[in-house]
DRENDO-1510 file (C-alpha; in Angstrom, 1 decimal, always signed):
<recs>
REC; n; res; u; v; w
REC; 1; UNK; +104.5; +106.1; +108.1 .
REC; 2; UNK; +105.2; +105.4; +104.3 .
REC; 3; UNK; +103.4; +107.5; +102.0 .
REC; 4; UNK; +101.7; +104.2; +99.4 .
REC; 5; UNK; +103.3; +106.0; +96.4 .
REC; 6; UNK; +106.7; +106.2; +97.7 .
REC; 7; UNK; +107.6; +102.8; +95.8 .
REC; 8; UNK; +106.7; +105.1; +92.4 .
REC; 9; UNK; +109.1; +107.6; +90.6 .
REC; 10; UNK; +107.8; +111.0; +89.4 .
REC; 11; UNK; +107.8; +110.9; +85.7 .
REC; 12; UNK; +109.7; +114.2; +84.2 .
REC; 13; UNK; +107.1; +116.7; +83.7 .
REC; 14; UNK; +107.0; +116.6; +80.5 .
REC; 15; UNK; +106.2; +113.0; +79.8 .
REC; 16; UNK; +103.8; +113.3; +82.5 .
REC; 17; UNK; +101.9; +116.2; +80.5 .
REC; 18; UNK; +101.7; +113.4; +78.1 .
REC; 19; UNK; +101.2; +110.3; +80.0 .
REC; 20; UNK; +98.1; +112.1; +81.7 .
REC; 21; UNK; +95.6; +112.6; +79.1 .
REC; 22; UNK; +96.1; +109.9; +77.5 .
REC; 23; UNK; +95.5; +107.7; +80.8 .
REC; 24; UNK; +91.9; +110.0; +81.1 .
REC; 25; UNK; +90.9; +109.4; +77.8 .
REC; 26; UNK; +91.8; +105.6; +78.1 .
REC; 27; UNK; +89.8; +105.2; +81.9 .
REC; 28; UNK; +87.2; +107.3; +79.6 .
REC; 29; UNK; +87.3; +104.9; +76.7 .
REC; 30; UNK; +87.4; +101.4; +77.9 .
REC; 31; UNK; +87.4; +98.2; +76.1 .
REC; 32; UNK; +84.7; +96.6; +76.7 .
REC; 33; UNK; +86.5; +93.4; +78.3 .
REC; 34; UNK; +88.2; +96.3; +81.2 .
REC; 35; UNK; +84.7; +97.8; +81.7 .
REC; 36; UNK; +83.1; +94.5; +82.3 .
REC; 37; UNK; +86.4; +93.8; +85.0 .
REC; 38; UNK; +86.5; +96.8; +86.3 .
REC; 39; UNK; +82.3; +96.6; +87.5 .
REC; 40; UNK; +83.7; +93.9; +89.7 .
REC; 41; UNK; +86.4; +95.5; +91.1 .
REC; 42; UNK; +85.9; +99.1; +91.8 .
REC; 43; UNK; +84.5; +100.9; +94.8 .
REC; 44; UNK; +86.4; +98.2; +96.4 .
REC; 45; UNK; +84.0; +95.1; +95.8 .
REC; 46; UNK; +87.0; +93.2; +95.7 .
REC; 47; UNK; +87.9; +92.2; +99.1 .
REC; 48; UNK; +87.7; +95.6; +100.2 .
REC; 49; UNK; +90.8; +97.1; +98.0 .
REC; 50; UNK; +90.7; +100.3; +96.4 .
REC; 51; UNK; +91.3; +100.1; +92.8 .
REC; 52; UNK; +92.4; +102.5; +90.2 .
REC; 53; UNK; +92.3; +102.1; +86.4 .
REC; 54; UNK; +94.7; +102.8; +83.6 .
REC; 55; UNK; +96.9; +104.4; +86.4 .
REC; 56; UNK; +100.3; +105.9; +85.4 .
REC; 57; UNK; +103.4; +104.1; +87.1 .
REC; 58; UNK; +106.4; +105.8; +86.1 .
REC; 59; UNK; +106.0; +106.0; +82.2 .
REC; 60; UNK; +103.2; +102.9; +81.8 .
REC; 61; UNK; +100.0; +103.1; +81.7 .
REC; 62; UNK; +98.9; +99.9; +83.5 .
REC; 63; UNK; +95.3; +98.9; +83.3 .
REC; 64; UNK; +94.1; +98.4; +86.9 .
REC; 65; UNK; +96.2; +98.9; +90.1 .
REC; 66; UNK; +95.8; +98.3; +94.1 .
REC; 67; UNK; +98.6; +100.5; +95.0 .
REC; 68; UNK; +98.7; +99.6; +98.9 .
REC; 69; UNK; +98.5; +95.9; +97.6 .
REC; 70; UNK; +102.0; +96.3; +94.8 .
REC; 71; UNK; +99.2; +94.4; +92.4 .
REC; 72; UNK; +98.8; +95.3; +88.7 .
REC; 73; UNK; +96.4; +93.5; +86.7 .
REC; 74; UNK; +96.4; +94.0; +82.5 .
REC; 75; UNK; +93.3; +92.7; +80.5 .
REC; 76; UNK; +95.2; +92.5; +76.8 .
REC; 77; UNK; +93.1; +91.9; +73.5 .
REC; 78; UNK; +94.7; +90.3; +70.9 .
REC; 79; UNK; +97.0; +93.0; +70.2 .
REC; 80; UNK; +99.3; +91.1; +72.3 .
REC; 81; UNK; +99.5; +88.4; +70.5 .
REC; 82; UNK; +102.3; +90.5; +68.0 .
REC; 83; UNK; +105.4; +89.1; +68.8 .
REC; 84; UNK; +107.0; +92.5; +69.6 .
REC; 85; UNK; +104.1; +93.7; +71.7 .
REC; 86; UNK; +104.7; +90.3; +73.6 .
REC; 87; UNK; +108.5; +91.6; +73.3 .
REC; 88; UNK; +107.6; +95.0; +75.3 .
REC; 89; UNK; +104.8; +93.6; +77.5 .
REC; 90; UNK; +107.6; +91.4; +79.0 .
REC; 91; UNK; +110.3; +94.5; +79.2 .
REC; 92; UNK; +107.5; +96.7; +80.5 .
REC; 93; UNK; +106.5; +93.3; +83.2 .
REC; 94; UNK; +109.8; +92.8; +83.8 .
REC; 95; UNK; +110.7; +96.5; +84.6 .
REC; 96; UNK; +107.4; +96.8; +86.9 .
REC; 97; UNK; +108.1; +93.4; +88.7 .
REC; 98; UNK; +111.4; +95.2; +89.8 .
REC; 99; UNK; +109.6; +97.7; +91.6 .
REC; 100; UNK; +108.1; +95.5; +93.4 .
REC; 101; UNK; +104.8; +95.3; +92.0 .
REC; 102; UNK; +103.0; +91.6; +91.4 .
REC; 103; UNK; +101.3; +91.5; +87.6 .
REC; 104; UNK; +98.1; +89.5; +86.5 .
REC; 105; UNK; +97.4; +89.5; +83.3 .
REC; 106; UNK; +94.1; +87.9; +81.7 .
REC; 107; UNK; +93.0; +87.8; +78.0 .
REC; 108; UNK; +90.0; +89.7; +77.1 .
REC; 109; UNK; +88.2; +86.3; +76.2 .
REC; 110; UNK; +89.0; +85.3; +79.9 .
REC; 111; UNK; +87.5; +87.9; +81.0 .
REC; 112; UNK; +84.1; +87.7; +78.9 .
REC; 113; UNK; +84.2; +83.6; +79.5 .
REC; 114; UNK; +85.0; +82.9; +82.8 .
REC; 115; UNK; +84.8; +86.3; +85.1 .
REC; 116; UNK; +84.4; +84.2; +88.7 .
REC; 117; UNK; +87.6; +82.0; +87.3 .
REC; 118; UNK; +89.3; +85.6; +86.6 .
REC; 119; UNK; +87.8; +87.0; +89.9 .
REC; 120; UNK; +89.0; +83.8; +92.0 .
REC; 121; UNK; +92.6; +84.3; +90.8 .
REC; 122; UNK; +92.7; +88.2; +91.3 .
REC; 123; UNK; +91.2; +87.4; +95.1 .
REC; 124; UNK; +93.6; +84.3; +95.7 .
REC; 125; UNK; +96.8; +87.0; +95.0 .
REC; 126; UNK; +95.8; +89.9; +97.6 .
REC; 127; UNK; +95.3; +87.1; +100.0 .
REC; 128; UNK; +98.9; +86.1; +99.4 .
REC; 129; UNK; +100.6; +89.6; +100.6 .
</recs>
């Protein structure tokens, strides 16, 4: 049976000495709009799917995974409104996609003004697998 990371490639060792405290301090430091999202969706309240947040895949940090689902979903703040953040987010989307994983990605003002919308769309895509 297939181990649910075998879709993911070990960093090198020395970016993953990097890549891992900076994921802990960021699951340790939320912004406010991924606490509020992640309340809803961990200890899998979401349709029974296990959840884990700001989750290292390869050399990203994504925000919140279901690994046995291939779904990412990124809450982004208006740093990504820059034009080369938006530049790299869809690199970094585009690179992810190809692995196979499925991305959502909601604005922090989504998330604060219309959670059930936000909640509806994340439960309509792990019905679709």
């Amino acid at each position: 049976m297939a181990n649910e990371h075998d879709h993911i490639q070990n960093v090198a060792p020395h970016q993953w000495g990097k890549l891992k405290p900076l994921a802990r301090e960021m699951r340790h430091e939320p912004t406010p709009a991924e606490e509020r999202l992640w309340q809803s969706i961990r200890n899998r309240r979401m349709n029974g799917v296990k959840f884990r947040r700001q989750h290292t895949i390869e050399y990203f940090i994504v925000d919140f995974v279901c690994l046995e689902q291939h779904l990412i979903i990124e809450v982004d703040g208006s740093v990504h409104e820059d034009a080369a953040q938006q530049q790299y987010d869809a690199e970094r989307q585009a690179h992810l996609e190809g692995r196979g994983f499925r991305i959502l990605r909601f604005t922090n003002g989504d998330v604060f003004q219309s959670l059930p919308a936000v909640l509806e769309v994340i439960g309509a895509a792990l019905h679709s697998t």
